[in-house]
Every structure is written in structure tokens, then in C-alpha cells.
ROTI-84746 format. One line per field, with one value per residue (C-alpha): x negated, y, z; chain. Coordinates in steps of 0.2 Angstrom, whole numbers. Layout:
BEGIN
px <- X|...
py <- Y|...
pz <- Z|...
chaine <- A|...
This chain:
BEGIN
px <- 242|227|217|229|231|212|210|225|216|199|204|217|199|196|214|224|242|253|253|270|264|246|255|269|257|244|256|270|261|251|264|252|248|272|271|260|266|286|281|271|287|299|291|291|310|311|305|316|320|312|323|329|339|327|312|321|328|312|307|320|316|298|301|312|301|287|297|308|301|312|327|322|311|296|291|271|263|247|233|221|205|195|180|169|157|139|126|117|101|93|102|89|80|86|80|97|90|74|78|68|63|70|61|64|73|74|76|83|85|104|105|99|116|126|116|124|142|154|165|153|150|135|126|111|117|125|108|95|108|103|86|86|93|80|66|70|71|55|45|53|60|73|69|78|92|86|94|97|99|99|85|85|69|62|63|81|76|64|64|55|53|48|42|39|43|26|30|25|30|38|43|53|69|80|99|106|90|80|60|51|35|19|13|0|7|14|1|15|21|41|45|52|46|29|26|19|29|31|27|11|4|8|10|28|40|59|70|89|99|102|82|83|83|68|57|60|56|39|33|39|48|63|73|85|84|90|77|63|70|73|55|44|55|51|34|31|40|31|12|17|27|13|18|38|34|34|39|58|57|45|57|72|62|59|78|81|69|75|91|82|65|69|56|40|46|48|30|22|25|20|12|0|-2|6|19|8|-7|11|15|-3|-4|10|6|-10|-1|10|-5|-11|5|10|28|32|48|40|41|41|23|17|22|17|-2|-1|2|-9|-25|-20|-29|-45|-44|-34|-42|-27|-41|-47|-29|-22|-34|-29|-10|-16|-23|-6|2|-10|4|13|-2|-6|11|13|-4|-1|16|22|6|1|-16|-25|-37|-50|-67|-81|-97|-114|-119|-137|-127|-113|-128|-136|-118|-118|-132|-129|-111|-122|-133|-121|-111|-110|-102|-89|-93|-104|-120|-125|-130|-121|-127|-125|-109|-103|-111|-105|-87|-88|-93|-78|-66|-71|-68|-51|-47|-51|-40|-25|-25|-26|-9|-17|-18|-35|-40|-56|-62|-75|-82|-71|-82|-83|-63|-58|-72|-71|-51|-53|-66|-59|-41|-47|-57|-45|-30|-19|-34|-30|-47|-44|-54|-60|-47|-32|-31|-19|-28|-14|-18|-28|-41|-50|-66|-66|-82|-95|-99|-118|-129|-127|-133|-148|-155|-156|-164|-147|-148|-161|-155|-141|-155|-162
py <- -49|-51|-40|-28|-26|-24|-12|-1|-3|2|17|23|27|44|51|62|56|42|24|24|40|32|14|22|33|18|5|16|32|26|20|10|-2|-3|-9|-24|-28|-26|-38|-50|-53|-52|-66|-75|-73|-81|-98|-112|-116|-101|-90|-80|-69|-63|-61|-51|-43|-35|-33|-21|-11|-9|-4|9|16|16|29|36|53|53|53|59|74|67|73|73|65|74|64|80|70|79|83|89|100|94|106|116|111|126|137|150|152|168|174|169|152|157|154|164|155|156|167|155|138|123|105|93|74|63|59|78|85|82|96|107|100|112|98|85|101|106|123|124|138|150|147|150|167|170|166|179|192|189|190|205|215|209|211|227|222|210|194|186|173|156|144|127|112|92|87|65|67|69|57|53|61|74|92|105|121|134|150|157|141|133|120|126|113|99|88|70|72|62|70|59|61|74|79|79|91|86|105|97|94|76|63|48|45|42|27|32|36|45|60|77|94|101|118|118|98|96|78|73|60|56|54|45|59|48|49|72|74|61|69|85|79|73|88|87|102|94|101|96|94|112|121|109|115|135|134|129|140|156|151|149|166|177|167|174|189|198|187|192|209|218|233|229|230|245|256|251|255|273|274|271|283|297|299|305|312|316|329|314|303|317|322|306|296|299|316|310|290|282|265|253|260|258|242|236|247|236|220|221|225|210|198|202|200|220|224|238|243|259|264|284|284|273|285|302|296|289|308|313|303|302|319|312|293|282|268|255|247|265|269|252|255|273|268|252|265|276|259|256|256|241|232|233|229|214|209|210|201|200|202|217|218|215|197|202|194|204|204|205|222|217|202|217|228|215|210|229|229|213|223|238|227|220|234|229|214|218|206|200|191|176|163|147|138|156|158|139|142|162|151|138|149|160|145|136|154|156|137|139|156|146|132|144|154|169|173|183|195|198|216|223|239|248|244|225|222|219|208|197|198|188|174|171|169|153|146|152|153|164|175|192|203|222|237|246|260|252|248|259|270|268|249|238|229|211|206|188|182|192|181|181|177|158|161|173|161|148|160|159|179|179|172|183|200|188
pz <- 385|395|383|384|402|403|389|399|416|407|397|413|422|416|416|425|419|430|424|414|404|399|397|385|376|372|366|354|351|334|320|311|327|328|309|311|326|317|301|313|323|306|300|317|317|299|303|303|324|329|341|326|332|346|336|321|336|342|323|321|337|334|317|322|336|322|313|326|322|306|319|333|337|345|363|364|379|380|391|398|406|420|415|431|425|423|431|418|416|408|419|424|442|453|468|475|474|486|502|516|530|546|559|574|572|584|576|587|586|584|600|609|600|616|622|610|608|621|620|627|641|630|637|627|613|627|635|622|619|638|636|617|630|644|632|623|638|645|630|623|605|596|598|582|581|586|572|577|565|568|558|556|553|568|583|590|608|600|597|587|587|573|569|553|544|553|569|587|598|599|614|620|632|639|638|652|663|673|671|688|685|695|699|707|726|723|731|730|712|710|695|679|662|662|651|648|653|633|639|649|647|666|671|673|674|666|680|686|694|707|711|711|730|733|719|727|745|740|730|710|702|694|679|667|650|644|654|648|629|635|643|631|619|631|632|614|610|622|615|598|601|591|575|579|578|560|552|552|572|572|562|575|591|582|578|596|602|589|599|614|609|590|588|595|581|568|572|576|559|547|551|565|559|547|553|548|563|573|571|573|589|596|589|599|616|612|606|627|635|638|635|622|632|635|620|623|637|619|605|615|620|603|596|609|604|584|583|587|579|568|573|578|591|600|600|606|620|627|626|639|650|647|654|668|683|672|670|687|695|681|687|704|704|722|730|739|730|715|716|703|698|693|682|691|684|678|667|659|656|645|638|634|626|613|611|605|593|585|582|563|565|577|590|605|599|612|612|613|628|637|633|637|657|656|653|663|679|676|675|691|701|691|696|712|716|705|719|734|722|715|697|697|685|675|678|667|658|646|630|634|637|622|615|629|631|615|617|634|630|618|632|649|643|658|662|662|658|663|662|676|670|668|685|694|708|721|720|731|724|732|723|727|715|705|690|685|700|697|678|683|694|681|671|658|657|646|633|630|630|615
chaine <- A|A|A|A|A|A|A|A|A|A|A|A|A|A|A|A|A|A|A|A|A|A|A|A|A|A|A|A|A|A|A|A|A|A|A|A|A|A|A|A|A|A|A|A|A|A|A|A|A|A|A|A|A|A|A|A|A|A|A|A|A|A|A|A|A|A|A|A|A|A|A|A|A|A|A|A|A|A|A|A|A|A|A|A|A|A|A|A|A|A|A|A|A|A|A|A|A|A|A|A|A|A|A|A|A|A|A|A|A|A|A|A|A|A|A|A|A|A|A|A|A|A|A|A|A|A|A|A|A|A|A|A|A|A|A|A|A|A|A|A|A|A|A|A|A|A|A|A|A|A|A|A|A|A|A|A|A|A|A|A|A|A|A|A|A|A|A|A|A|A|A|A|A|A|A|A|A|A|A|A|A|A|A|A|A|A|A|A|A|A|A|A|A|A|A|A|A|A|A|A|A|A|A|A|A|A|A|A|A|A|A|A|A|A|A|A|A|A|A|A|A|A|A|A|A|A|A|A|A|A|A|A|A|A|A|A|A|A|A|A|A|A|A|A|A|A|A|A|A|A|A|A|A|A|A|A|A|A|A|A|A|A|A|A|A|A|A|A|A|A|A|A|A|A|A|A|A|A|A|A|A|A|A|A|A|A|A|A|A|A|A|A|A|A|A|A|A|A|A|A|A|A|A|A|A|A|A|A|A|A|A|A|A|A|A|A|A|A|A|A|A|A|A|A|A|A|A|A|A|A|A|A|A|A|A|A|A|A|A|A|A|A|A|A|A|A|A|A|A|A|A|A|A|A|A|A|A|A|A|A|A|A|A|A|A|A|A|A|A|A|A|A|A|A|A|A|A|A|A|A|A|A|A|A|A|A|A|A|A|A|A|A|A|A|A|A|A|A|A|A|A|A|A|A|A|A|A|A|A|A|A|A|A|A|A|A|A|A|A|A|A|A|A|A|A|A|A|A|A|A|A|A|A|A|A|A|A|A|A|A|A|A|A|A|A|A|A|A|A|A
């Protein structure tokens, strides 16, 4: 019985019928199996002070349900097993399978999904949909969805945030706590844990909300954790704006501006340039910060100046100075006039004339220990102006702009560099240092003419 039971239990695994149809089809559905069992209990019964009658008994019924298809029409049980079905190993590869990467995406840790849950009193998705807003407007274009995942590979209290599949930032918060941001005021520390503000490497410290109005009292800048996510988010975005921006988005802007000025974008692309010299236009305007919002002033100096070059560079330049009274005021920001920094003219004239030499390979040729002081010189003054609460500007020659826009924006990040013509003239305009008097007297100048 034992070995019955077990053989029932085994062989029920796979199937889809109830017990009482598996158990009946197993024991009385094969004829051969009723037979032997029939003459085993037959001769049982025929054994002097056996219980006779009981085991003839069940002789006789078991003979007869072995051949009870001769009296009665038999009804089929028919035991269907599920079957899942196995994945196809040679199934073939389709670009349904290929999965593009998210454009921008924030990871967050286990314990950072309070922050997200409305039911918990979670605000941070209708907030990075604010922040999406905010930026697009500022910058001109689209910024795309932001895709957020919780990812258990990162720190519980961590963060991460993506763009183009390739990591960006990344920080530490505290959901039940608020960051106090040391902008550089604070002389007595307030306890907590001590950390780094994610967005610009400011010292900072993890807070009790009980402690919020003391931290404020003594200097400290104190947020909670969505905006120390949003911020570094906003500050990431509007670094790489340039990389957000491709051919996609360029086509749209001219969509847009189609309804109003039809005829400029009929004529513009591809008559005058063609949309890659476009995009590349406004992917250098993004890469220093300028806002493409003004999309028609760019596409008409564009079809303007497109007679007399296609380079993206010359171009990129005339549409700046198109946008000079935006530049200006972006520059200026609440003050009344423009705090610039200069460069002695003796020093630009040599700069120049390395610019000119080196024509060939696109770049300034000087040396490196004159470059490190030119640096250096133009960070103290720019450090300086930041404590007293300006945001000074670089102002040099037209020619040299660009070339050092880009070697200074890897070692000053923040400082603007203008030219001379992109300043708008209704502006007022303080010169508070001329940088190359301190590198002429030590004789520094000289190096760069080599």
C-alpha cells in the first residue's frame, strides 16, 4: 500500500486532473494489472480458513471491472499534463531585443523610495517634472523624460544619475534628514554627519529637523533631501545640455518656428546650410552656457552670414554676437553693471601672435609653466570678486575667445570669457583687474612669444 501511495503522489506531480480522476485512472484503467490482481485474490479466497467469501468476493469484482468494457461502454478519463513552454534556444536575435538606452535616468537606493512613493507623501517625481519644465524653458529645447528606477545595486541611501547610459553623479542622503551647506559664512560647525554637497563639492552636514532654525542662525543654507537630488540633477543637465541636444530636437525647434516664419526655415535648411552645421551651431552655444530660446535672432543671422562661411565655429560666433543683450543681461544678473577682468594688451598681443602661428593646429601654442601662472593669476582675481558676490567675466579679443573659453573652462570652471563685441553697448562695464602685469614683471611673457 505504501508503494502505491507513493507512486500515486509521484506521478499526480505533473497533472492537471483532481485526485479522484488520477487515483481511478491509475488503479482500474489497464486490464492486465485487474487480472492479476483478480487470480491473486481468487486463489486467496480458495484456501482452507481464509475469509472465503470476502476474497472470492473481490475476485469477482475486479474481474468484472477488467472486462467491463464488454458491458458497459467505457467513459475515457484523459489525463492532459501542462506542459510550460521551454524558451527556444535557437530562436533568432531581433532588434526588438536591443534595448536603447535611456537618455536621462536616476537610480536610487531601497531606502531613498520613500521620496518617490505619494503615499508615503513622496514629491520627488512631480518635482523633477517641475524641474524638466524649468529647464526647458531656460535652455530653449526639450529636455527628455527623466526615468527613475530603484537600482539594489547601488548604496541604500545613494543615488545615481545617468546620461546616455554613462554615470554623471552620484551622491549619499538621508530621507528623514536635512543637508546644511557651508557657503562659506559658517565659522561655528553644527554636529551631524559630515559630507560634501553632490552638486558643487561644498562642505556640508546631515541634519535633525529639529536642528533647521539653529543651522540657519549661524550661516548654513539648509535643504531637504529632494532639492539636494533636483540640484545636482539641474546642474548636471544644464553642464551637458550640448550632449542632450541632436538632430531629433533641431528638427522640432524648426517645426516650431515654421508656423511663424515659414519662409526663414524654407530658405535656411538646406538651401543656405545644411542641419548638420545647425545642430552643431547650437550645440556650441549650449556647450558655453547660452540659451537657444531664441531661436528665430539664431536662424536669421544664420541665413545672413551662411553666404559668406559654413564654418559651424565662424558662424557660432556671429550668432553670439546676434545674442549680445542676453549674454550681457545673463552675465550681469541683478547687478547694475558688468564686473569684467581684462588682459594687459602687451600679454593679448603675444597670445595673438602664438594664436597666429599655430593656425594649423587649431590652438594656442604656450608653454606650460606660462600657461600654469597665466591660470593661476586669473583664478585668484576671479576668487577674490566671488567672495566680495560678483561673478566677473573674462573680456578679451574676438580671435582669442574661443580658444581661451576652452582651456579656462577645465581649469575655472564658472568663468565666463566674452568678447569685446558681445557686450551690449547700453551696459556699464567695471574693470576690476588687468591680468599680465604680474607675469611681465617676472619676465613670464617671454615665454609665450617663444
Amino acid at each position: 500500500m505504501l508503494s502505491v501511495a507513493t507512486a500515486i503522489i509521484v506521478t499526480r506531480v505533473s497533472s492537471s486532473q483532481d485526485m479522484n480522476s488520477v487515483v481511478s485512472f491509475q488503479l482500474f484503467s489497464q486490464r492486465k494489472v485487474m487480472l492479476v490482481s483478480a487470480s491473486i485474490m481468487g486463489a486467496i479466497g480458495l484456501v482452507p480458513g481464509m475469509p472465503n467469501f470476502a476474497f472470492l468476493s473481490f475476485s469477482a469484482l475486479l474481474f468484472f471491472i477488467a472486462f467491463r468494457d464488454k458491458f458497459i461502454k467505457p467513459t475515457v478519463v484523459e489525463v492532459v499534463d501542462e506542459v510550460e513552454e521551454a524558451p527556444l534556444a535557437n530562436k533568432e536575435l531581433n532588434w526588438n531585443e536591443i534595448k536603447s538606452l535611456d537618455i536621462i535616468a536616476l537610480d536610487i537606493g531601497f531606502r531613498l523610495i520613500p521620496l518617490l512613493d505619494v503615499d508615503q507623501g513622496g514629491k520627488l517625481v512631480e518635482q523633477i517634472r517641475s524641474t524638466r519644465r524649468k529647464l526647458s524653458q531656460e535652455l530653449g529645447f526639450l529636455i527628455h523624460t527623466v526615468h527613475v528606477r530603484d537600482n539594489l545595486d547601488i548604496p541604500p541611501n545613494g543615488y545615481k544619475i545617468y546620461l546616455l547610459g554613462v554615470p554623471e553623479g552620484e551622491g549619499i542622503i538621508y530621507a528623514d534628514k536635512l543637508l546644511a551647506i557651508d557657503s562659506g559664512s559658517v565659522t561655528t560647525k553644527i554636529q551631524g554627519i559630515e559630507t560634501k554637497d553632490p552638486a558643487f563639492n561644498m562642505d556640508a552636514v546631515w541634519i535633525e529637523h529639529g536642528q533647521k532654525d539653529h543651522a540657519k542662525s549661524i550661516g548654513y543654507t539648509v535643504v531637504d533631501p529632494n532639492t539636494v537630488i533636483l540640484t545636482h540633477l539641474s546642474q548636471i543637465i544644464n553642464s551637458s545640455a550640448h550632449h542632450l541636444f541632436g538632430y531629433q530636437e533641431a528638427q522640432q525647434l524648426l517645426d516650431g518656428l515654421s508656423t511663424e516664419a515659414p519662409k526663414l526655415v524654407e530658405d535656411l535648411i538646406p538651401k543656405l546650410i545644411p542641419l548638420a552645421t545647425f545642430v552643431k551651431v547650437l550645440q556650441n552655444l549650449l556647450e558655453e552656457k547660452i540659451s537657444i530660446r531664441n531661436i528665430r535672432t539664431i536662424a536669421e543671422t544664420l541665413a545672413d552670414q551662411a553666404q559668406h562661411t559654413q564654418d559651424a565655429d565662424t558662424l557660432t560666433a556671429a550668432v553670439r554676437i546676434s545674442l549680445k543683450r542676453h549674454i550681457t543681461q545673463d552675465a550681469m544678473g541683478l547687478h547694475d553693471e558688468l564686473v569684467a577682468m581684462t588682459i594687459d594688451n602687451d600679454l593679448e598681443q603675444l597670445l595673438l601672435q602664438s594664436l597666429s602661428s599655430n593656425q594649423e593646429s587649431g590652438g594656442i601654442g604656450i608653454e606650460p609653466d606660462f600657461a600654469e601662472r597665466l591660470f593661476s593669476s586669473i583664478t585668484d582675481v576671479f576668487k577674490q570678486q566671488e567672495s566680495f558676490g560678483h561673478s566677473p567675466v573674462l573680456l578679451v579679443s574676438p580671435a582669442l575667445r574661443k580658444w581661451l573659453a576652452k582651456l579656462i573652462a577645465h581649469s575655472i570652471p564658472g568663468l565666463r570669457v566674452l568678447a569685446y563685441n558681445e557686450i551690449s553697448e547700453n551696459k556699464k562695464i567695471k574693470i576690476i583687474a588687468s591680468i599680465g602685469n604680474e607675469l611681465k614683471r617676472k619676465g613670464v611673457g617671454n615665454q609665450a612669444a617663444a
